[in-house]
C-alpha positions as YAML, in Angstrom:
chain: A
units: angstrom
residues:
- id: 1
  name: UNK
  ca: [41.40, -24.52, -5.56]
- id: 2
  name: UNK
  ca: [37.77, -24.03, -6.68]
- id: 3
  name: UNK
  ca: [36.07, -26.41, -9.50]
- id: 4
  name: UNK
  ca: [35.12, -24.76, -12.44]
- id: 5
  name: UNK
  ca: [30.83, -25.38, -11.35]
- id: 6
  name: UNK
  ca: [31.96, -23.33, -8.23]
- id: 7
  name: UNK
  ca: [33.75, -20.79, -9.79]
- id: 8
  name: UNK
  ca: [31.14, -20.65, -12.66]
- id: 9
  name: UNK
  ca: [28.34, -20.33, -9.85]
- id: 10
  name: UNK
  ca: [29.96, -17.16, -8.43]
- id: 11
  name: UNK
  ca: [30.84, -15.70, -11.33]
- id: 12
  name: UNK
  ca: [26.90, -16.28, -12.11]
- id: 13
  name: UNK
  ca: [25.73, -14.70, -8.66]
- id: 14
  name: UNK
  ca: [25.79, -10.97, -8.69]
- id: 15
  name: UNK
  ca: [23.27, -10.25, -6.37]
- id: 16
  name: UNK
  ca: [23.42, -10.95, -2.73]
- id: 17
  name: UNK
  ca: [21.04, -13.81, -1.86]
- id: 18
  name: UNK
  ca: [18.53, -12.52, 0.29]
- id: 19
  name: UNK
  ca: [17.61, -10.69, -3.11]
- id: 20
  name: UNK
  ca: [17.68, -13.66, -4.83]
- id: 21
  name: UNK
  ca: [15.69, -15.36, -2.05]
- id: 22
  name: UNK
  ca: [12.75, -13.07, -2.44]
- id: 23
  name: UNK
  ca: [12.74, -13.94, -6.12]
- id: 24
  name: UNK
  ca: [12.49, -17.39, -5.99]
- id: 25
  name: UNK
  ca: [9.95, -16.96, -3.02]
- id: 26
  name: UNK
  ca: [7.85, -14.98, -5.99]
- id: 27
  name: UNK
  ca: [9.06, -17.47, -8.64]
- id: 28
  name: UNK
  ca: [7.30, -20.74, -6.41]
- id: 29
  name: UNK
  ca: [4.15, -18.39, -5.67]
- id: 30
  name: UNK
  ca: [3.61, -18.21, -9.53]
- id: 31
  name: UNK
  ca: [3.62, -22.00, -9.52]
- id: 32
  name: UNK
  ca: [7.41, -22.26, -10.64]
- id: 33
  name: UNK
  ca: [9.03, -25.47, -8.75]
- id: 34
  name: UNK
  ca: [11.59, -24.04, -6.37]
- id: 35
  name: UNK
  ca: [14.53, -26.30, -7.56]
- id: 36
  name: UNK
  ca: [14.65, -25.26, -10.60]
- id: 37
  name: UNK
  ca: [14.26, -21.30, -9.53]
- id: 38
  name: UNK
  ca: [17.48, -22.13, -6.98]
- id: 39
  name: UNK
  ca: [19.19, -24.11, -9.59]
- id: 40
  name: UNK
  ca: [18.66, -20.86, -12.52]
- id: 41
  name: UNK
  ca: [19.64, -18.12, -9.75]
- id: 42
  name: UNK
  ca: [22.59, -20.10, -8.56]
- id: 43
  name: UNK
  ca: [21.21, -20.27, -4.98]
- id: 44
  name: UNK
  ca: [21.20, -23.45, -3.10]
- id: 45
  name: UNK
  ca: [17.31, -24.97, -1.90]
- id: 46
  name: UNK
  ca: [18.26, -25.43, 1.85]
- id: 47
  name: UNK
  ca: [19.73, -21.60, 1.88]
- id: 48
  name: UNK
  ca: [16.35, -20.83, 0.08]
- id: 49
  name: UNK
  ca: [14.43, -22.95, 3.34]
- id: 50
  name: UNK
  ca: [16.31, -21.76, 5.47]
- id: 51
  name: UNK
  ca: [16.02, -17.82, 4.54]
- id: 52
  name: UNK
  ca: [11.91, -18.58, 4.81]
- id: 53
  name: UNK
  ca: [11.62, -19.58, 8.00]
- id: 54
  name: UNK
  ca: [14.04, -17.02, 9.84]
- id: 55
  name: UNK
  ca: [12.24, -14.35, 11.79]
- id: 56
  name: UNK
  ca: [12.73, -10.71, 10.54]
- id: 57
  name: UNK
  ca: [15.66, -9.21, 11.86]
- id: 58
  name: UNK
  ca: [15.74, -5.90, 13.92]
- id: 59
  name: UNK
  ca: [16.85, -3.62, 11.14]
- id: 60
  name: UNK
  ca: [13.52, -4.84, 9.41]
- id: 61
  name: UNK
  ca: [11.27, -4.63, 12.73]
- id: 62
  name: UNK
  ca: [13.02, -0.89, 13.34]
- id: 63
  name: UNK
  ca: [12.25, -0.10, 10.00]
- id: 64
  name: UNK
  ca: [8.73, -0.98, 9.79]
- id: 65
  name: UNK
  ca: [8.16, 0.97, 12.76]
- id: 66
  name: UNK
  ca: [9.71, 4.14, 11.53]
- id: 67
  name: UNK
  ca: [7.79, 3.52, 8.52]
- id: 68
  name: UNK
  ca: [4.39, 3.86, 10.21]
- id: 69
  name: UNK
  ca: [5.92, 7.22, 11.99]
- id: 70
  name: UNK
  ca: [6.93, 8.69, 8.26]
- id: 71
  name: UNK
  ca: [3.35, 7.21, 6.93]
- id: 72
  name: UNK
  ca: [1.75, 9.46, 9.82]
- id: 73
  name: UNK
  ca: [3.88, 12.67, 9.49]
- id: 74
  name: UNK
  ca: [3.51, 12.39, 5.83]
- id: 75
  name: UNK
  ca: [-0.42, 12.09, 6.26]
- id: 76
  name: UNK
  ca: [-1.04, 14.56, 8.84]
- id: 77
  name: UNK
  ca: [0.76, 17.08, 6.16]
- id: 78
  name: UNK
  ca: [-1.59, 15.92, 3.79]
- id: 79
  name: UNK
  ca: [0.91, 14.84, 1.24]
- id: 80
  name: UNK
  ca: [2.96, 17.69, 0.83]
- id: 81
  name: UNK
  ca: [5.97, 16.84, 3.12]
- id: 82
  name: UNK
  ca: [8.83, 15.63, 1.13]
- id: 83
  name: UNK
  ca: [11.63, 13.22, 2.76]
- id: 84
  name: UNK
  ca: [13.92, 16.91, 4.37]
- id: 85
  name: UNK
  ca: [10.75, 17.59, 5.75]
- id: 86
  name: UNK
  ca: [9.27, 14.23, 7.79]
- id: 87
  name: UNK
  ca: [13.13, 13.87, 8.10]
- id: 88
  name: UNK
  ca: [13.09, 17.36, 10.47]
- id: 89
  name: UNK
  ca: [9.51, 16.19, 11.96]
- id: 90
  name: UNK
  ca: [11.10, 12.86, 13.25]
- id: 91
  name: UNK
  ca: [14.54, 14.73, 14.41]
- id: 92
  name: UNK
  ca: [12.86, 17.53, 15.99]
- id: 93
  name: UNK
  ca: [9.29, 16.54, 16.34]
- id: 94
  name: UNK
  ca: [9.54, 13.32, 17.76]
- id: 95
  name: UNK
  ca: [13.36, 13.36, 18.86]
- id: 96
  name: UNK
  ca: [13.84, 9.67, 16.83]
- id: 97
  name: UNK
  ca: [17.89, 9.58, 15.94]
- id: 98
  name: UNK
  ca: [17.00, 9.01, 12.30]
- id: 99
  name: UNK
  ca: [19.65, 9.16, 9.13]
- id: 100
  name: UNK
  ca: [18.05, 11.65, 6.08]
- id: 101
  name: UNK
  ca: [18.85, 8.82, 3.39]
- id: 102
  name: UNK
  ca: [16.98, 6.35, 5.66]
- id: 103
  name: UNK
  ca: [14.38, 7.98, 5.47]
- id: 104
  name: UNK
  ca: [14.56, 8.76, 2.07]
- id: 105
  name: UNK
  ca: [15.12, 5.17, 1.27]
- id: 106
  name: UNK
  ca: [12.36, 4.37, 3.17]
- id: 107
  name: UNK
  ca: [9.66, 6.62, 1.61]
- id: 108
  name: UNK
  ca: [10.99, 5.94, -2.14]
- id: 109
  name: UNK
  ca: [10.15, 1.93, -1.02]
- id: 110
  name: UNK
  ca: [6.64, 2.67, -0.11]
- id: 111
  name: UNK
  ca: [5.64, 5.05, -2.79]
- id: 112
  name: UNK
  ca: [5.95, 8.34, -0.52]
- id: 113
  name: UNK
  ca: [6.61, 11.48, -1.84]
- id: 114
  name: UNK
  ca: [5.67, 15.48, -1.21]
- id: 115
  name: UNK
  ca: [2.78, 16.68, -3.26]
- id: 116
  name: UNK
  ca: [3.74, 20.34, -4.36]
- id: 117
  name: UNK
  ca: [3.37, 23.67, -6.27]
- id: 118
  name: UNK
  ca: [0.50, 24.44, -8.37]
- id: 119
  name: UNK
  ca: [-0.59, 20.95, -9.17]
- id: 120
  name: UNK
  ca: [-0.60, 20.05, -5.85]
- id: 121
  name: UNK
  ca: [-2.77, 23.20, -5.06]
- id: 122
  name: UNK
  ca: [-5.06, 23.14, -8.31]
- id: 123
  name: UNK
  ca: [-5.44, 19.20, -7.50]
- id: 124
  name: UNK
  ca: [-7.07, 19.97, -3.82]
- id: 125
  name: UNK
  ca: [-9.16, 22.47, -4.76]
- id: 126
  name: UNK
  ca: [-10.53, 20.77, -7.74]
- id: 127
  name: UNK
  ca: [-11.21, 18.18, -5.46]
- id: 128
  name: UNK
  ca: [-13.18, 20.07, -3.22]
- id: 129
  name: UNK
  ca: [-16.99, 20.12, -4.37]
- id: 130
  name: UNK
  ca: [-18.12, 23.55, -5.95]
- id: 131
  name: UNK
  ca: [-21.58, 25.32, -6.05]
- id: 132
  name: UNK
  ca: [-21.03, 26.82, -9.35]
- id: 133
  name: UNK
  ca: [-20.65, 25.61, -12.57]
- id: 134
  name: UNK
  ca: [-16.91, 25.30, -14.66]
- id: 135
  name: UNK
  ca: [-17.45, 27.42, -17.43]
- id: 136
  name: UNK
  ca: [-15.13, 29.80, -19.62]
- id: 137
  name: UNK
  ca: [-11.42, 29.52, -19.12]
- id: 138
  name: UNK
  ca: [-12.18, 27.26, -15.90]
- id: 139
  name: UNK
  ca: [-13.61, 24.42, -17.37]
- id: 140
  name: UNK
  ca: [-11.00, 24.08, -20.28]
- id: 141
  name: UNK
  ca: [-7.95, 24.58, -17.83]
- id: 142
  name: UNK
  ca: [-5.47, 22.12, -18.07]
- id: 143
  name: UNK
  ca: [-5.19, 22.11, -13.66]
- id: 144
  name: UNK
  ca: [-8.57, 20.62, -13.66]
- id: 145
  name: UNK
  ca: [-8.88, 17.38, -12.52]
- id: 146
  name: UNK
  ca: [-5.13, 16.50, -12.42]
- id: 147
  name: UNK
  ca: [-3.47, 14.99, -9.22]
- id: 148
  name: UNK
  ca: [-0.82, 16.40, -7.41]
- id: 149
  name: UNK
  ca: [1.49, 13.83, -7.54]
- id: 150
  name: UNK
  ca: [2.79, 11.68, -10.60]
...
């Protein structure tokens, strides 16, 4: 049977650990002594040491190199491919064997995402340097100087 600190320690963690890991990781690089980050987050020090100094696993070496693929695809459409999109350009493009929510996933993480309609549009092309002057309904339109993305 369990003691009552064990039970009240797994009752306490509801997060897997390497989450937890990371946060005491960011917890100690704000100057917070690791003990006491383990001891709050219910995570034991030597887990904590011994999490650091593993090398990344293959899921997270695969992923950072599909990551620079989607980073590429997504630049050389100059923003405007959304995840269906880079997700056909890897299939059929490149030929990777890639899930769709992977690659979702993976653009959400890094901030990725498809740049479209008139925003997108009025956002280039305001952009683009003009030899006229904005005046009349131009220079008061609410497309000018937005971004395409937000």
């Amino acid at each position: 049977m369990r003691s009552s600190s064990a039970q009240r320690r797994s009752s306490r963690r509801k997060h897997p650990p390497k989450l937890q890991y990371r946060l005491v990781h960011e917890l100690a690089d704000d100057g917070i002594d690791v003990s006491v980050a383990c001891r709050v987050l219910g995570v034991s020090r030597s887990g904590y040491y011994d999490w650091r100094g593993r090398p990344p696993s293959a899921r997270a070496e695969e992923n950072a190199l599909l990551m620079k693929h989607i980073a590429e695809v997504h630049e050389q459409s100059r923003g405007t491919y959304g995840w269906p999109r880079v997700h056909a350009e890897l299939r059929l493009g490149l030929g990777l064997e890639v899930n769709h929510k992977r690659v979702r996933r993976l653009m959400r993480e890094a901030g990725l995402q498809a740049c479209t309609g008139a925003v997108g549009m009025a956002a280039r092309s305001a952009t683009q340097p003009t030899t006229r002057p904005l005046t009349g309904s131009v220079a008061s339109s609410p497309w000018t100087g937005r971004t395409g993305c937000g």
